[in-house]
Phi, psi and omega in degrees: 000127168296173180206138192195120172269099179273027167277009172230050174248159149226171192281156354271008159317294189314319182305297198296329174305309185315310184291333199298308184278344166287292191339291180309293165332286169334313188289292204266033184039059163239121177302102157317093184271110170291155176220103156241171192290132187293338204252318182293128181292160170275314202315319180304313200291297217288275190340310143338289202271357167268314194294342184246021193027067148290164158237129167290080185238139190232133173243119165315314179256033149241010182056013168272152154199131159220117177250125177286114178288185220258142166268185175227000000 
């Protein structure tokens, strides 16, 4: 499992970060663990991964998002 910390980006570095580190799960079919800040919306990210059906689970009061990449 990858890992990628966005808590010390605020948007859109973080977005921009986010997308970065989804590629990379993707290029290497590995599920991702995000680490963000309890105070930063989310809503940007999640849109993204419901419009491109990833699956997801995000726990908000730990500050995880873990993303399945896309199979092939």
């Amino acid at each position: 499992m990858l890992e990628q910390d966005l808590r010390a980006y605020k948007c859109p570095q973080q977005f921009i970060r986010f997308k970065l580190g989804l590629k990379q799960a993707n290029f290497n079919q590995q599920p991702i663990k995000f680490t963000l800040t309890l105070e930063q919306s989310t809503s940007d990210i999640e849109r993204f991964l419901q419009k491109h059906q990833y699956h997801y689970q995000l726990q908000k009061q730990l500050g995880l998002l873990m993303v399945e990449p896309h199979r092939v």
